[in-house]
FIFI-904567 format. One record per residue (C-alpha): residue number from 1; x, y, z. Coordinates in pm, 1 decimal, padded with zeros to 6 digits. Layout:
! FIFI-904567
+-----+----------+----------+----------+
! pos !        u !        v !        w !
+-----+----------+----------+----------+
! NUM !        X !        Y !        Z !
...
+-----+----------+----------+----------+
***
This chain:
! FIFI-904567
+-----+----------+----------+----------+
! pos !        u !        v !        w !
+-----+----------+----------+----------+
!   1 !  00000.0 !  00000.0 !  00000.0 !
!   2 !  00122.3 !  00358.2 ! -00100.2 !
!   3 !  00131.7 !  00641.2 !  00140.2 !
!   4 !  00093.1 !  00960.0 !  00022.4 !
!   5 !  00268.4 !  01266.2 !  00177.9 !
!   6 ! -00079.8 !  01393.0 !  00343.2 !
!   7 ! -00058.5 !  01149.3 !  00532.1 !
!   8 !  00318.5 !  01079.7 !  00666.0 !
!   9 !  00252.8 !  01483.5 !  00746.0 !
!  10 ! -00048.8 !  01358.5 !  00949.9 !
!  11 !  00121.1 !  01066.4 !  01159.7 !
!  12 !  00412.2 !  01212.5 !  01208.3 !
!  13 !  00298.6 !  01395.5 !  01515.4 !
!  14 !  00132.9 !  01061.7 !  01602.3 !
!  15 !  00460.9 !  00919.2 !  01612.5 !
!  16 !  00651.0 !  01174.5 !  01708.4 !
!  17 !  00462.3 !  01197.7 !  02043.7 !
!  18 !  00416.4 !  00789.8 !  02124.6 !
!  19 !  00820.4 !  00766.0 !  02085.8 !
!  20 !  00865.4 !  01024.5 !  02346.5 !
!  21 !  00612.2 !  00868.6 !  02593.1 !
!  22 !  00723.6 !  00512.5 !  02524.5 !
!  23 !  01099.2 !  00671.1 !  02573.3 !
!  24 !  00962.4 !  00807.9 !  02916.3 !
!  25 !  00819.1 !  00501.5 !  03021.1 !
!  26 !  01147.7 !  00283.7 !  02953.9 !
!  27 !  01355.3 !  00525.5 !  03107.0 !
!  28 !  01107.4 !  00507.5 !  03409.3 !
!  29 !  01166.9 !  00139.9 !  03405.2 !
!  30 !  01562.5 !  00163.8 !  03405.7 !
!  31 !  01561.0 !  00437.2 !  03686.1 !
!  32 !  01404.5 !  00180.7 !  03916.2 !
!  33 !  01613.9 ! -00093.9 !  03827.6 !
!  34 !  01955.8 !  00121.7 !  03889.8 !
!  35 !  01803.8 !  00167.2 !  04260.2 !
!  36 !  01953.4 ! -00105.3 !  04452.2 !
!  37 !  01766.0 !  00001.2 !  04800.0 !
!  38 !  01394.4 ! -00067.5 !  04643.9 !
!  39 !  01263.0 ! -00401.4 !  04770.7 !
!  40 !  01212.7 ! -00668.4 !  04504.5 !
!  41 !  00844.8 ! -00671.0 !  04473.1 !
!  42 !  00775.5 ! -00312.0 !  04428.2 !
!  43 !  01094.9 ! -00269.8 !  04172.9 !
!  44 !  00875.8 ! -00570.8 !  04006.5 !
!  45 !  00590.3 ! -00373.4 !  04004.9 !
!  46 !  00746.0 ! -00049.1 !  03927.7 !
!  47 !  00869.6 ! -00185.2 !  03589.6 !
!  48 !  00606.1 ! -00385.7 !  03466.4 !
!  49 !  00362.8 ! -00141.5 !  03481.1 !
!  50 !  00515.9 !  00141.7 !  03289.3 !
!  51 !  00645.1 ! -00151.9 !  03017.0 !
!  52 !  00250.5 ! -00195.9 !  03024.4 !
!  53 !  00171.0 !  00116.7 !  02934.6 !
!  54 !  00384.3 !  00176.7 !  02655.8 !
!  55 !  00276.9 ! -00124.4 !  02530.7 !
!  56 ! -00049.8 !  00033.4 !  02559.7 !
!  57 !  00045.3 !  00341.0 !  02399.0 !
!  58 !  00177.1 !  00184.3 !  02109.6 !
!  59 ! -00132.4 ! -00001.2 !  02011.8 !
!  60 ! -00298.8 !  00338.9 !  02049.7 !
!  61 ! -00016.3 !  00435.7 !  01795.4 !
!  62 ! -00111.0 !  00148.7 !  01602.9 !
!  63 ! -00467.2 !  00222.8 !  01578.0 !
!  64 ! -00421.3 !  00629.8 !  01491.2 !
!  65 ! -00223.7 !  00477.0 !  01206.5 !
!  66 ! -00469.6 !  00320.2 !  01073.0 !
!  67 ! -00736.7 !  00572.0 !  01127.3 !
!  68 ! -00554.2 !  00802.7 !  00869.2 !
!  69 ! -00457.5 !  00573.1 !  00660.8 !
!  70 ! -00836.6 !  00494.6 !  00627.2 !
!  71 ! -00913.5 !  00882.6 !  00613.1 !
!  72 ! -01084.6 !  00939.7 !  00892.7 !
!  73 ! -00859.2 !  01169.9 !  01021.5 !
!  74 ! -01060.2 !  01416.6 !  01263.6 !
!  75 ! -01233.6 !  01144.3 !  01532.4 !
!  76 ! -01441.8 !  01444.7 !  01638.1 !
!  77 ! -01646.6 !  01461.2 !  01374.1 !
!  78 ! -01772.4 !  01112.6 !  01459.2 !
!  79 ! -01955.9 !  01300.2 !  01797.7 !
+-----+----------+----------+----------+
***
């Protein structure tokens, strides 16, 4: 399937935004494994869920993508 330019210019904020927050949430997740002094349960805890939610935010990704892709571009319009 082609992609026109519309729409790399529309998912690349998309994008742009769920790398940062799935950056965040790793680098969350590698802060509290440095820290020696944190029991083991809540360093557990600690990591898995912010690995959760950027697993979470890139099926959102996932989904936006495919929202443009099938042109429907403004989800407000649905409402």
């Amino acid at each position: 399937m082609v992609i026109s330019m519309e729409h790399w210019k529309k998912m690349a904020a998309p994008i742009i935004v769920a790398l940062i927050v799935v950056l965040y949430y790793i680098g969350i997740a590698v802060l509290i494994i440095s820290i020696p002094e944190i029991p083991a349960i809540f360093r557990i805890l600690m990591v898995v869920v912010p690995l959760i939610l950027a697993a979470v935010m890139i099926g959102v990704l996932i989904s936006r993508i495919k929202e443009i892709k099938g042109g429907e571009e403004d989800d407000l319009s649905k409402y």
